[in-house]
N, CA, C and O atoms as a CHARMM CRD file, in Angstrom:
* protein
*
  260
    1    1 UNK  N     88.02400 101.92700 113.02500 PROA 1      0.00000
    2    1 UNK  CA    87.18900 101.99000 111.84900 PROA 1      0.00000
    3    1 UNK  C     87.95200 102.71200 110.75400 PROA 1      0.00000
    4    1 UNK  O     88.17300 103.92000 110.83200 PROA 1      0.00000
    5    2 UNK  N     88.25000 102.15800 109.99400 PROA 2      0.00000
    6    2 UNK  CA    88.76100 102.74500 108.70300 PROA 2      0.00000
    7    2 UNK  C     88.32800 103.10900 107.58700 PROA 2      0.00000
    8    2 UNK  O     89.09600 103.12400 106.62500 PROA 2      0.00000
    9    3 UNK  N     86.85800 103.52700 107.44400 PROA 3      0.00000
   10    3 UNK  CA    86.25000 104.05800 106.88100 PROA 3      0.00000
   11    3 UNK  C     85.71700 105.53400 107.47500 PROA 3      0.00000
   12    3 UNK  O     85.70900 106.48500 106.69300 PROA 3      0.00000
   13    4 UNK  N     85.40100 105.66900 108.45700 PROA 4      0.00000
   14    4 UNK  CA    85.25200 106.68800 109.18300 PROA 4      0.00000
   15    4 UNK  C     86.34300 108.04300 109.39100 PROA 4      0.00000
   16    4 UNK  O     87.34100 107.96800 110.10800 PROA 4      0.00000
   17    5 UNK  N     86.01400 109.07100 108.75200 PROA 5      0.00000
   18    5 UNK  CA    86.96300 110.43000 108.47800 PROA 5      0.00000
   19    5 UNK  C     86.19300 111.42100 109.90700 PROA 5      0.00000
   20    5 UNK  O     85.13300 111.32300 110.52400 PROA 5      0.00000
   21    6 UNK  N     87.27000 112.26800 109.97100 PROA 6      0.00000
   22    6 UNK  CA    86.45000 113.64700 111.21600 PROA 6      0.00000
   23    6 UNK  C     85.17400 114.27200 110.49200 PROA 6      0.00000
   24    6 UNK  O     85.11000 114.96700 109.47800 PROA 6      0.00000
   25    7 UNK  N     84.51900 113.95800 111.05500 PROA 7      0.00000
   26    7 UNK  CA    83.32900 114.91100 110.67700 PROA 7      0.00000
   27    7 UNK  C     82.27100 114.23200 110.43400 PROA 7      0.00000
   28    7 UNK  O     81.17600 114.67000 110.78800 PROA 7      0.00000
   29    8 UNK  N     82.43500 112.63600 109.56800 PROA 8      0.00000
   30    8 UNK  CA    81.58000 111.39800 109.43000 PROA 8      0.00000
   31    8 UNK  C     80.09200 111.70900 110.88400 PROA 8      0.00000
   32    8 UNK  O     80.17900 112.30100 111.96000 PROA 8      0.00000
   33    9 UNK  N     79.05400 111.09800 110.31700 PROA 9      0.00000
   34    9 UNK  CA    77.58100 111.00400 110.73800 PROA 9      0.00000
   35    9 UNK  C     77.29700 109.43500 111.01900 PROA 9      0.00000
   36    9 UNK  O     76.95000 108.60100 110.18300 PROA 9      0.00000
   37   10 UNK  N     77.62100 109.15500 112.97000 PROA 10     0.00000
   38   10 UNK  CA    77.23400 107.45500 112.60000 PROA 10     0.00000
   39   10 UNK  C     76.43100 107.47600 113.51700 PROA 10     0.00000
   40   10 UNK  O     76.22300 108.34700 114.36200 PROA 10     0.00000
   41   11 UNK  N     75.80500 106.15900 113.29600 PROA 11     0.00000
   42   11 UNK  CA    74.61800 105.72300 114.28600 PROA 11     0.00000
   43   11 UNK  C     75.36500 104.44200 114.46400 PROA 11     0.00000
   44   11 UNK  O     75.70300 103.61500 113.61700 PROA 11     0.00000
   45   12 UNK  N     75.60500 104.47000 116.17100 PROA 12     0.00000
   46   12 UNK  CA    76.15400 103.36300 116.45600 PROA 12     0.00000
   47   12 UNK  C     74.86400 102.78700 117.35500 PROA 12     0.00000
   48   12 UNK  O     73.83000 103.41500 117.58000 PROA 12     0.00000
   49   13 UNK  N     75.16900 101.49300 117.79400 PROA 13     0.00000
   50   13 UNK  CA    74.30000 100.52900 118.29900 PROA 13     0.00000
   51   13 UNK  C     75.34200  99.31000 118.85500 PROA 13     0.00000
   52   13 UNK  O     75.84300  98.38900 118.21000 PROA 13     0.00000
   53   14 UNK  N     75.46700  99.61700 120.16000 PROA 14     0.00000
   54   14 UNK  CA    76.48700  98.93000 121.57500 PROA 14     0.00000
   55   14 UNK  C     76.27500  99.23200 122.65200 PROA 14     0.00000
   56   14 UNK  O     75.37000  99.99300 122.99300 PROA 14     0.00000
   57   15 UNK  N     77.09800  98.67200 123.41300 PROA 15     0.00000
   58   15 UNK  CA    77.45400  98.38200 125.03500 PROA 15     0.00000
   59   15 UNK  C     78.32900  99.56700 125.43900 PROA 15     0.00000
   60   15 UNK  O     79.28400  99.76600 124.68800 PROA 15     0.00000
   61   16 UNK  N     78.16000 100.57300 126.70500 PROA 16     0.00000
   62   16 UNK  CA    79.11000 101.95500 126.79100 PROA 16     0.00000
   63   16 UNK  C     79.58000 100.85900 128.15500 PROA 16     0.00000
   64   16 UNK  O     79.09800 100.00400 128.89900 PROA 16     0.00000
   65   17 UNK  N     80.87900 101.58600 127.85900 PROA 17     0.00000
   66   17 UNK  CA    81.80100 100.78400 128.74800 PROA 17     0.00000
   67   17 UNK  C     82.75600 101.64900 129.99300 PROA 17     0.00000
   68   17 UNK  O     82.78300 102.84300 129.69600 PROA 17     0.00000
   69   18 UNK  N     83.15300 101.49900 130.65400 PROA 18     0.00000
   70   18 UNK  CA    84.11700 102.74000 131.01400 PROA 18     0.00000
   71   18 UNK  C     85.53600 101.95200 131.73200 PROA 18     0.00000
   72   18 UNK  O     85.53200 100.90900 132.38600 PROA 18     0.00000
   73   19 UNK  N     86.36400 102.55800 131.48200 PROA 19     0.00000
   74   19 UNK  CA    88.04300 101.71000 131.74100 PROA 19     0.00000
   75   19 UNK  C     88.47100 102.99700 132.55300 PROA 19     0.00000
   76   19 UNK  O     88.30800 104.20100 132.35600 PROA 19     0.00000
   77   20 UNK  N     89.10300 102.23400 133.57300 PROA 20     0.00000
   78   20 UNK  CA    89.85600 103.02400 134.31500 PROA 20     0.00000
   79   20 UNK  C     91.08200 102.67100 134.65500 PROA 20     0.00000
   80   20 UNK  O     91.23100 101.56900 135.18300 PROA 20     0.00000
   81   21 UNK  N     92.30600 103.58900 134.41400 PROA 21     0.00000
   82   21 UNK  CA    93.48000 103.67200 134.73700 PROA 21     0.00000
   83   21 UNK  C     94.48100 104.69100 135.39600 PROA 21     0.00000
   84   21 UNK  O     94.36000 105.89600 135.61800 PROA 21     0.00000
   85   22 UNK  N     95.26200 104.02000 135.57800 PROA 22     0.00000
   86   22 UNK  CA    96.15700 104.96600 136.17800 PROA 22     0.00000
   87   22 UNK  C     97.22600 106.23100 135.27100 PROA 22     0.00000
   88   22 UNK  O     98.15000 105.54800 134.83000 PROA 22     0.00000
   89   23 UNK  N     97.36000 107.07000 135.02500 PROA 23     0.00000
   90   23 UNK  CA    98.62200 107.32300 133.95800 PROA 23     0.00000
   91   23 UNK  C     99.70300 107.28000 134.16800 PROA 23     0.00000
   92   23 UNK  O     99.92500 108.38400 134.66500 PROA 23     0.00000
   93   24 UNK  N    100.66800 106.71300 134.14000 PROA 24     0.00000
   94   24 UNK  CA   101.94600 106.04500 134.62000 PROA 24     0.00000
   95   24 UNK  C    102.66800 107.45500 134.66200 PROA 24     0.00000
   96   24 UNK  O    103.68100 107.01400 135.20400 PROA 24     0.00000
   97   25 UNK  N    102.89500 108.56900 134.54100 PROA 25     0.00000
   98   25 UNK  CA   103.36700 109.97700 133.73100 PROA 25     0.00000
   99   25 UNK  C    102.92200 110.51700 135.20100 PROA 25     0.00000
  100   25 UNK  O    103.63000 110.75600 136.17900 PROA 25     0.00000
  101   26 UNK  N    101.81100 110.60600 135.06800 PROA 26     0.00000
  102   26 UNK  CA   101.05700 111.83600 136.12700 PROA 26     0.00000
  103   26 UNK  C    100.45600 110.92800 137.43900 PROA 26     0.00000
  104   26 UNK  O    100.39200 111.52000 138.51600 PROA 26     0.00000
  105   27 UNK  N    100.00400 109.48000 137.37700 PROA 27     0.00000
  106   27 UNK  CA   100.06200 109.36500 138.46200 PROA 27     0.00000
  107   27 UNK  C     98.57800 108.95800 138.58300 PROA 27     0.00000
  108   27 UNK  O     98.16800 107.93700 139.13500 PROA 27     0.00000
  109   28 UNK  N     97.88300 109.84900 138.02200 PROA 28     0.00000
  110   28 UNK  CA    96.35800 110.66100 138.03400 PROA 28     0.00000
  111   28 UNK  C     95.55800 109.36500 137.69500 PROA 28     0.00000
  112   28 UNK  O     95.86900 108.61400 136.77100 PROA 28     0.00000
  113   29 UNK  N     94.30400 109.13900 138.68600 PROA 29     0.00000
  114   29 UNK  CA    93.48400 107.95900 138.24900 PROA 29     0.00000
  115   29 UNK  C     92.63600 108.42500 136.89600 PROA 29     0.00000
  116   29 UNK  O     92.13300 109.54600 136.95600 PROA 29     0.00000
  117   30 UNK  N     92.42400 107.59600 135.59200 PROA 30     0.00000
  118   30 UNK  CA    92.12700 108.26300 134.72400 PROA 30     0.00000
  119   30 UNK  C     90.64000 107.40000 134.20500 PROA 30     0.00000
  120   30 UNK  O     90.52300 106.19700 134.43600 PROA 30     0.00000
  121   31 UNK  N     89.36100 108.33500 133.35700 PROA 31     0.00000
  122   31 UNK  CA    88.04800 107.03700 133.18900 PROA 31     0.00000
  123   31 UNK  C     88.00500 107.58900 131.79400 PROA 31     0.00000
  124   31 UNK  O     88.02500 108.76300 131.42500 PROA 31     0.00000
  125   32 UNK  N     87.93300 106.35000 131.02600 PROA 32     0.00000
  126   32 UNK  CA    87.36800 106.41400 130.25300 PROA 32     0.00000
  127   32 UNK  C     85.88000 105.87300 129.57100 PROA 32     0.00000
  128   32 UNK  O     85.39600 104.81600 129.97700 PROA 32     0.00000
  129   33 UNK  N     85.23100 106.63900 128.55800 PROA 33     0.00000
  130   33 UNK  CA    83.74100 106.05900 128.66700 PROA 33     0.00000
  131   33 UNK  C     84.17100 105.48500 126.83300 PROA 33     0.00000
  132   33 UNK  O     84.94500 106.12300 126.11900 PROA 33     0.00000
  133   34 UNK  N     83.39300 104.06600 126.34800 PROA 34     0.00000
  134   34 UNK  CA    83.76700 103.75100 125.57500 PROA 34     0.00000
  135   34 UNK  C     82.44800 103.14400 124.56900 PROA 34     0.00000
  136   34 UNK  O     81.93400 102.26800 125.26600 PROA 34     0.00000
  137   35 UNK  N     81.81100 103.21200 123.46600 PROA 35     0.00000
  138   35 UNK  CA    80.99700 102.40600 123.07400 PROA 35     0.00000
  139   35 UNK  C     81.79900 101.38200 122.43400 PROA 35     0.00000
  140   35 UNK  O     82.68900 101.53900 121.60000 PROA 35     0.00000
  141   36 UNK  N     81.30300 100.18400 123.00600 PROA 36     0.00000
  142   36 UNK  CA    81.66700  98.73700 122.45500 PROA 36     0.00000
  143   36 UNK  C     80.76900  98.23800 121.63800 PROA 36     0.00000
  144   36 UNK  O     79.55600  98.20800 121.84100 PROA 36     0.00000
  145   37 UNK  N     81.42400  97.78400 120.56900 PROA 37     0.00000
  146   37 UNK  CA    80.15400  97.29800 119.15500 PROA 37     0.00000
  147   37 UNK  C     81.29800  96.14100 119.14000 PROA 37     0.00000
  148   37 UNK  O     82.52200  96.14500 119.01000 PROA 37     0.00000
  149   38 UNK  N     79.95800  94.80800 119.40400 PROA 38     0.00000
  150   38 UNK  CA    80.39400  93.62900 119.12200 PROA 38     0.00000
  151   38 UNK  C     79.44100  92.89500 118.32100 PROA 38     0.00000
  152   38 UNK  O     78.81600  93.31000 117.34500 PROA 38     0.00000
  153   39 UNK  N     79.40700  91.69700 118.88100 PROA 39     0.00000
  154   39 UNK  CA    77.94500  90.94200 117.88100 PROA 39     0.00000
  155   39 UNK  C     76.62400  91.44600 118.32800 PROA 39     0.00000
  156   39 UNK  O     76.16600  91.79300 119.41700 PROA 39     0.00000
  157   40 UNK  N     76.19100  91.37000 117.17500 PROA 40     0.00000
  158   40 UNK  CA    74.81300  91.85500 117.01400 PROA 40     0.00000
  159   40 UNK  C     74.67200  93.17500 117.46500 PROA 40     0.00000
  160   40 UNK  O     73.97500  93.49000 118.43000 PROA 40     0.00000
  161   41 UNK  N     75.37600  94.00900 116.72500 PROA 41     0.00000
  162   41 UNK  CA    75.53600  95.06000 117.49300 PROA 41     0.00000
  163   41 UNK  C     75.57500  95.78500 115.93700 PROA 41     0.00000
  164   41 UNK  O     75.50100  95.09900 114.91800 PROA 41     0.00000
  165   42 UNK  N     75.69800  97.22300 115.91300 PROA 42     0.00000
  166   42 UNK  CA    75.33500  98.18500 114.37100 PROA 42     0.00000
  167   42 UNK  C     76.05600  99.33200 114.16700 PROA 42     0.00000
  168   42 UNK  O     76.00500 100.07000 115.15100 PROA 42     0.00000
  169   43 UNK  N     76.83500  99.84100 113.08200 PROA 43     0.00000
  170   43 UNK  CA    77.49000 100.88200 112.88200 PROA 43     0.00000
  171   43 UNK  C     76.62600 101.31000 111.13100 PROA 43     0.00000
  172   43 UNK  O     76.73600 100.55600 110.16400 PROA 43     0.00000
  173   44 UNK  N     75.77400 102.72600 111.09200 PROA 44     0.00000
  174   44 UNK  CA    75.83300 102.66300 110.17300 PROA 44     0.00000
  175   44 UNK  C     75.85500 104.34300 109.90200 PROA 44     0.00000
  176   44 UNK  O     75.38500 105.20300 110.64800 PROA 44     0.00000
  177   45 UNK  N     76.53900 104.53700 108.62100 PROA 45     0.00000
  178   45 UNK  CA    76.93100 105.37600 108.24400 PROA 45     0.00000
  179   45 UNK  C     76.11400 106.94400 107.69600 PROA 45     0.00000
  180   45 UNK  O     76.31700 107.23700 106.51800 PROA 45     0.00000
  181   46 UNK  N     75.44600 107.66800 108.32000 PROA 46     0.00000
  182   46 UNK  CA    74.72900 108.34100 107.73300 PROA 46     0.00000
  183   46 UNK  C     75.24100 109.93000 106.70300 PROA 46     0.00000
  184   46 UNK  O     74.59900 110.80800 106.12500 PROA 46     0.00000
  185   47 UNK  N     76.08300 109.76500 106.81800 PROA 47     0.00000
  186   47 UNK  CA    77.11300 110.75200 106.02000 PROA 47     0.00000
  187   47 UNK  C     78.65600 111.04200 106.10000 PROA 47     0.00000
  188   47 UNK  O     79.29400 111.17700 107.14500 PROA 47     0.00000
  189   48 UNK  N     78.96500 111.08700 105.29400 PROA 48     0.00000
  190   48 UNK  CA    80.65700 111.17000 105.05600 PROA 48     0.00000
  191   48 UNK  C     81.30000 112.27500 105.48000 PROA 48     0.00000
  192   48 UNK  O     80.73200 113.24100 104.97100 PROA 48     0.00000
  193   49 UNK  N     82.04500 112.55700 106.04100 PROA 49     0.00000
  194   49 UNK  CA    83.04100 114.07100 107.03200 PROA 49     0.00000
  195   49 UNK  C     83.22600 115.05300 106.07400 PROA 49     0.00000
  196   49 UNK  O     83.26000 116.25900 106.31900 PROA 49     0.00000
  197   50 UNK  N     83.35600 114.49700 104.88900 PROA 50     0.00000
  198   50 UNK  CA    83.59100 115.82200 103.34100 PROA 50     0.00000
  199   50 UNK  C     82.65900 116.38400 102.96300 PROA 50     0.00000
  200   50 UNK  O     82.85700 117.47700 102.43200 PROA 50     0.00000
  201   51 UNK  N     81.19700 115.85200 103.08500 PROA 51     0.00000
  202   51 UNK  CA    79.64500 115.98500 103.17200 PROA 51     0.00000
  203   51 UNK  C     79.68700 117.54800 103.28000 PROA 51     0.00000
  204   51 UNK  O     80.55400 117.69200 104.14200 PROA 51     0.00000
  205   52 UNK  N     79.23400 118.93400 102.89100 PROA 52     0.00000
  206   52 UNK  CA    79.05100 119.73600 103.13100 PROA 52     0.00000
  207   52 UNK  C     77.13700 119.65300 102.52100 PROA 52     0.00000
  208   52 UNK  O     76.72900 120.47100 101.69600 PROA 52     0.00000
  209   53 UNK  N     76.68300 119.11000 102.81100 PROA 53     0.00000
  210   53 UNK  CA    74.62900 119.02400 102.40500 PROA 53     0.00000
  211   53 UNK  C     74.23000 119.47000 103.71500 PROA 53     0.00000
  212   53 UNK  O     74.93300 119.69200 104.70100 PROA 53     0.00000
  213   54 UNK  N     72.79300 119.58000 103.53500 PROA 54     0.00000
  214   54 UNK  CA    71.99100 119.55000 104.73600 PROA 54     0.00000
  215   54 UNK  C     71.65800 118.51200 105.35800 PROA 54     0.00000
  216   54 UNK  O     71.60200 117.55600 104.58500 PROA 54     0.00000
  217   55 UNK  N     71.39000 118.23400 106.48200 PROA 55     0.00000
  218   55 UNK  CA    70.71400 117.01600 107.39600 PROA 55     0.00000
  219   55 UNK  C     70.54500 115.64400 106.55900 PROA 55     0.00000
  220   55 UNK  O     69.93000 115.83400 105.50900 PROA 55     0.00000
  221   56 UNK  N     70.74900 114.96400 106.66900 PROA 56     0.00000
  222   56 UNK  CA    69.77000 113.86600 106.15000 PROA 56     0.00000
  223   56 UNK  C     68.45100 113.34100 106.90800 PROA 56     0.00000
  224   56 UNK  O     68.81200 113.28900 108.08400 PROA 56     0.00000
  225   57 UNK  N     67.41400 113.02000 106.85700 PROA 57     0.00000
  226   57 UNK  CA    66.61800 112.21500 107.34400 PROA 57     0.00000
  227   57 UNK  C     66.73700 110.55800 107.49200 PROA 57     0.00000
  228   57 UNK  O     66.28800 109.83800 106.59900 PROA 57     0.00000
  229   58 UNK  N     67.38200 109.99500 108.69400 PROA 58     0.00000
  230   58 UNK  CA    67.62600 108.50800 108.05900 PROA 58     0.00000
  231   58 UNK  C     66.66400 107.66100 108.71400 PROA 58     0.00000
  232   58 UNK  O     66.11600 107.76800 109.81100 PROA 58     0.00000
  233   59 UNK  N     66.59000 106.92400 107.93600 PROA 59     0.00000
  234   59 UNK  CA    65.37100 105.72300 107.65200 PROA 59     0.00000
  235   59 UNK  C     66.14100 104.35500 108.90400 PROA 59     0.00000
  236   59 UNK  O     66.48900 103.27100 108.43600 PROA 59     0.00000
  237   60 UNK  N     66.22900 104.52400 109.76800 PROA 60     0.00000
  238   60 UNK  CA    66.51300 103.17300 110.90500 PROA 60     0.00000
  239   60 UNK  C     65.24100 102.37500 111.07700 PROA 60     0.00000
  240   60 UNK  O     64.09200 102.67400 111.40200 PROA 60     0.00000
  241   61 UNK  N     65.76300 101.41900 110.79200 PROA 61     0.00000
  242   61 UNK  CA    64.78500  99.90500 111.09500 PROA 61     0.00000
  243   61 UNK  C     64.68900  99.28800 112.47500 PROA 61     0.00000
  244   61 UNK  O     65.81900  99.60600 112.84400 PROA 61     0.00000
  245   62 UNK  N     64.28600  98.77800 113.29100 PROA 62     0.00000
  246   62 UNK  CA    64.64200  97.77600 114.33400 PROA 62     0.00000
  247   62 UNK  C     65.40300  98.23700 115.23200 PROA 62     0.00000
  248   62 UNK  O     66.24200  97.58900 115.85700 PROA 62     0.00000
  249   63 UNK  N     65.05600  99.83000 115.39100 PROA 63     0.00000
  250   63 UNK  CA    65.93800 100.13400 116.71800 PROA 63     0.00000
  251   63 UNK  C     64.76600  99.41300 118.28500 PROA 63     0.00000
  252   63 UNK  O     63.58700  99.32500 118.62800 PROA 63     0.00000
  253   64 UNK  N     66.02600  99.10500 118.70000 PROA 64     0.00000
  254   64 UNK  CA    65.78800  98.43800 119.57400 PROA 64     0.00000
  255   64 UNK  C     65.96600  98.81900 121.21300 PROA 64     0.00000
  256   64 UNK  O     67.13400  98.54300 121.48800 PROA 64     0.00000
  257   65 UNK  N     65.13700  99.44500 122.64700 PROA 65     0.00000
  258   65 UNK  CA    65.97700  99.76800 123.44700 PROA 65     0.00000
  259   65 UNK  C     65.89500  99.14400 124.71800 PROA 65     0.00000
  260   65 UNK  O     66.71600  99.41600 125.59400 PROA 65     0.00000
């Protein structure tokens, strides 16, 4: 995501995934946990990482679970 800075406020909406590997280095079986956003799926932005405000209240439509 190339809009997204450290500190950014998102509401994502996906599939958590988890990958597992080996680390070729250490050997060590390794997991990772991942949210996958594909179709029909939602990223939306509720504040920017430079943001120093209070909270926002955000207005989500059609959450779905």
């Amino acid at each position: 995501m190339k809009h997204a800075v450290p500190g950014s406020i998102l509401y994502l909406e996906g599939n958590l995934e988890s990958k597992i590997f080996t680390d070729p280095i250490t050997g060590i079986v390794r997991r990772i946990r991942e949210v996958s956003i594909r179709r029909n799926c939602r990223v939306v932005f509720l504040s920017k990482g430079s943001e120093a405000q209070e909270p926002i209240e955000p207005q989500i439509n059609g959450v779905r679970y």
